[in-house]
C-alpha positions, 0 to 999 in steps of 0.5 A: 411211329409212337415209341412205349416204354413200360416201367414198375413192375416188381415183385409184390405179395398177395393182397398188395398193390403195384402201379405200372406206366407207360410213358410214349414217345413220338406222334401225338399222344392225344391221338391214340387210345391207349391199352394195357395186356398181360401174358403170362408163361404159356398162355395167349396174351389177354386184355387187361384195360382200356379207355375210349374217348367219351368225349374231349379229355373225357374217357370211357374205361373197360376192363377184363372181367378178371381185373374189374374192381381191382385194377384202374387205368389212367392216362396223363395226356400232358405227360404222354403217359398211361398207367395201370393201377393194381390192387388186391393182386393175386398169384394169377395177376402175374404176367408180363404187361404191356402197353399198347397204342391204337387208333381211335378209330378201332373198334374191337378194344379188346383184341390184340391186333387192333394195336399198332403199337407196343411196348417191350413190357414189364414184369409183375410178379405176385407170390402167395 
């Protein structure tokens, strides 16, 4: 089991920055590949970001089309952390975010049902 715990969200205006974490707790940390979506009131959750392994300590990142050039992903492996950094917010960045856990061996790093483990989730909301 890997326990995920979300924290910093907020309530931020438009145009401002807000930084989410993760902090996990359990198996290995190393040995998952970490994740972060967003669902927003009536909406279907929808990836935000993710990092695969590139090699080593060495990461490759994506991220939703929606978010690319605003948001940054980063994950602390000595401090079994992940943290999703957000910039240039906009009213339609507000959602709740979740952290989510992976085997490395997952292929579809997009898709909400290649995580196996989840957090309770956070609260971003941005007004205009």
């Amino acid at each position: 089991q890997v326990q995920l715990v979300e924290s910093g969200g907020g309530l931020v205006q438009a145009g401002g920055s807000l930084r989410v974490s993760c902090a996990a707790s359990g198996r290995t940390f190393s040995n998952y590949g970490m994740g972060w979506f967003r669902q927003a009131p009536g909406k279907e959750r929808e990836f935000v970001a993710t990092l695969s392994m590139s090699g080593g300590t060495t990461y490759n990142t994506y991220y939703a089309d929606s978010v690319k050039g605003r948001f940054t992903i980063s994950r602390d492996n000595a401090k079994n952390t992940v943290h999703l950094q957000m910039n240039s917010l906009k009213p339609e960045d507000t959602a709740v975010y979740y952290c989510a856990a992976r085997p490395w061996s997952a292929t579809r790093l997009n898709r909400p049902s290649e995580y196996k483990y989840w957090g309770q989730g956070t609260q971003v909301t941005v007004s205009s």
